[in-house]
C-alpha positions as CSV (number, residue, x, y, z in Angstrom):
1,X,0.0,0.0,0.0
2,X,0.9,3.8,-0.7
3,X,-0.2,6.8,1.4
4,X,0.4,10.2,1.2
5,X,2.1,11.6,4.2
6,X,1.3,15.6,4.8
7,X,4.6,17.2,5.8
8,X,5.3,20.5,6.3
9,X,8.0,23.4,6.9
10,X,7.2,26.6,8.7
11,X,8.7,29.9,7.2
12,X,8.8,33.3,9.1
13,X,9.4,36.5,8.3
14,X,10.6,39.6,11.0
15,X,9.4,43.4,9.4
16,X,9.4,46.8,10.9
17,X,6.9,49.9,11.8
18,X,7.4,53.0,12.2
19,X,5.7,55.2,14.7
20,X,6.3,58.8,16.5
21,X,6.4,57.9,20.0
22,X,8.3,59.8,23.1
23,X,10.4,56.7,24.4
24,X,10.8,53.0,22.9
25,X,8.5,51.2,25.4
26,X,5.9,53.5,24.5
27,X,6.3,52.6,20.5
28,X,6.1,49.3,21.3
29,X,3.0,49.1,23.5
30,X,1.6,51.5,20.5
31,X,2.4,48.4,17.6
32,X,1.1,45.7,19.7
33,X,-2.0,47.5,20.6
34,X,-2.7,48.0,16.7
35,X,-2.1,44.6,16.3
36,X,-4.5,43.8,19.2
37,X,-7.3,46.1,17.8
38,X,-6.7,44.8,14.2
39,X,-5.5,48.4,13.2
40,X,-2.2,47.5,12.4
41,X,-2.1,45.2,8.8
42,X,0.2,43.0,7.6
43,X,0.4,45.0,4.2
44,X,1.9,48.1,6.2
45,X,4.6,46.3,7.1
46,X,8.3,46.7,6.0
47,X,8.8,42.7,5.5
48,X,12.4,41.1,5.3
49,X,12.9,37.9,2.7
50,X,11.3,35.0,4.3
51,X,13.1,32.3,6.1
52,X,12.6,28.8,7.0
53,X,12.0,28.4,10.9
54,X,15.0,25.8,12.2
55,X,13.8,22.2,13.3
56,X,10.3,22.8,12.1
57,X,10.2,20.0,9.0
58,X,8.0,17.8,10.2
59,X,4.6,15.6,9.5
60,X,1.0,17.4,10.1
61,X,-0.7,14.4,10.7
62,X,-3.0,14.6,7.8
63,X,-2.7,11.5,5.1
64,X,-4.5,10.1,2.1
């Protein structure tokens, strides 16, 4: 017999946001709050190149 095993590979990717804010705790409470509140897209993001997360190539459990 055959099966099809699902597998998969997790990628990530680390971006930036600018905001005006007086100190640096206060900018990020201000990101994470937008993120929170759904204000804060991924689209408005400055994204980096995608890269593959390390040990995460593995099965999902899933086959056919």
């Amino acid at each position: 017999m055959k099966f099809k095993v699902g597998v998969e590979k997790r990628m990530y990717a680390t971006g930036t946001v600018e905001v005006d804010c007086d100190n640096d705790l206060q900018a990020i409470r201000l990101v994470q709050d937008r993120i929170d509140t759904g204000a804060l897209q991924t689209a408005s993001v400055e994204w980096s190149d995608a890269e593959y997360e390390a040990c995460s190539f593995m099965t999902t459990g899933d086959i056919d």
